[in-house]
PLY file of the C-alpha trace (Angstrom):
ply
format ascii 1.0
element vertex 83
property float x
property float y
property float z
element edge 82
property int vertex1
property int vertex2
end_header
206.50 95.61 77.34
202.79 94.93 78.75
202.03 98.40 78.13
203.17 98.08 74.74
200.76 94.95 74.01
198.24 96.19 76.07
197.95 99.74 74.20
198.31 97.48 70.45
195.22 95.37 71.57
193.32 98.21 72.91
194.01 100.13 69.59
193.06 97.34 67.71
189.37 96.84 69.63
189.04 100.21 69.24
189.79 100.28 65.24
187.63 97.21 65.23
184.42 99.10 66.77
184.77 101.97 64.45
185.01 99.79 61.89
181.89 97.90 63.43
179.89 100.95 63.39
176.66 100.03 64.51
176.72 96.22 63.74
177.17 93.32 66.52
180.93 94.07 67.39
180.86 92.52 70.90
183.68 93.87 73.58
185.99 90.99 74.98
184.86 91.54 78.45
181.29 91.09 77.46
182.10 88.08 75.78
183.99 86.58 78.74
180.60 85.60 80.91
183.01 84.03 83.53
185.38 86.19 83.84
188.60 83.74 82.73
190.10 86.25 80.57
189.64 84.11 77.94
186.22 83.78 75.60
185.62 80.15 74.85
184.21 79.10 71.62
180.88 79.00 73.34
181.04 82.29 74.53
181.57 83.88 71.50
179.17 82.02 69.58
177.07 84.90 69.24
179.42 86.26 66.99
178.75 86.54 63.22
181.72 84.53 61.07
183.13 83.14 64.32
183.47 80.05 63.67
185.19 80.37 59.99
187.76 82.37 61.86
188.49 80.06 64.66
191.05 77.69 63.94
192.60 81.24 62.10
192.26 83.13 65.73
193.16 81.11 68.39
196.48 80.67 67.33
197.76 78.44 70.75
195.06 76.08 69.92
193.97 76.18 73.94
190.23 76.37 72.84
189.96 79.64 73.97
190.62 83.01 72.69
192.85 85.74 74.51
192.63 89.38 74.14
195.13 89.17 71.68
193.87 87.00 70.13
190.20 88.03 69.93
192.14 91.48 68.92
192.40 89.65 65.16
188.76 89.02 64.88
187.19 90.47 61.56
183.68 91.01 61.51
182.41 89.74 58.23
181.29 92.21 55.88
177.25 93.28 55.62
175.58 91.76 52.58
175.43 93.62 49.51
172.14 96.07 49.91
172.45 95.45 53.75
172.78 98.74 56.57
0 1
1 2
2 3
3 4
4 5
5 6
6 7
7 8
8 9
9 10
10 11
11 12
12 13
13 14
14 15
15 16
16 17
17 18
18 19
19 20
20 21
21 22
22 23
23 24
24 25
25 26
26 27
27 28
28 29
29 30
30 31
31 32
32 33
33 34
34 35
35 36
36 37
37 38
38 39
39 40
40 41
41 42
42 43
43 44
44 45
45 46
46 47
47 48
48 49
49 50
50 51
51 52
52 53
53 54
54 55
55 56
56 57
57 58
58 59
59 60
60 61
61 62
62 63
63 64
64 65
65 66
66 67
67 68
68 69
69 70
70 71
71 72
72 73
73 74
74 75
75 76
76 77
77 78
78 79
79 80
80 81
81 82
């Protein structure tokens, strides 16, 4: 069963930086700065649309996202005229 949810998430980050292209998708694991397994709203501050999403992501409400979680994370789309 963990392989199962570990292969969805990894599937899904990998969807997500294809999808990214060259914008600022940013990895889970470079997000986590201490290493929790878990990116705090802090830590992923840097992310654009982040905190619209929040409340939407971090469906546990523990203040923190998980892998799976962060695995639902939509970067928002460029602005029209925008590469």
């Amino acid at each position: 069963m963990k392989k199962h949810i570990l292969g969805a998430v990894l599937t899904s980050l990998v969807c997500a930086t294809a999808v990214a292209g060259d914008s600022a998708f940013i990895p889970f694991n470079d997000l986590d700065a201490n290493k929790d397994d878990g990116v705090s709203a802090a830590e992923a501050g840097a992310l654009p649309g982040i905190s619209e999403q929040w409340s939407t992501l971090d469906i546990d409400a523990d203040g923190k996202l998980t892998r799976a979680e962060y695995a639902n994370y939509q970067m928002p789309a460029p602005a029209a005229g925008a590469e």
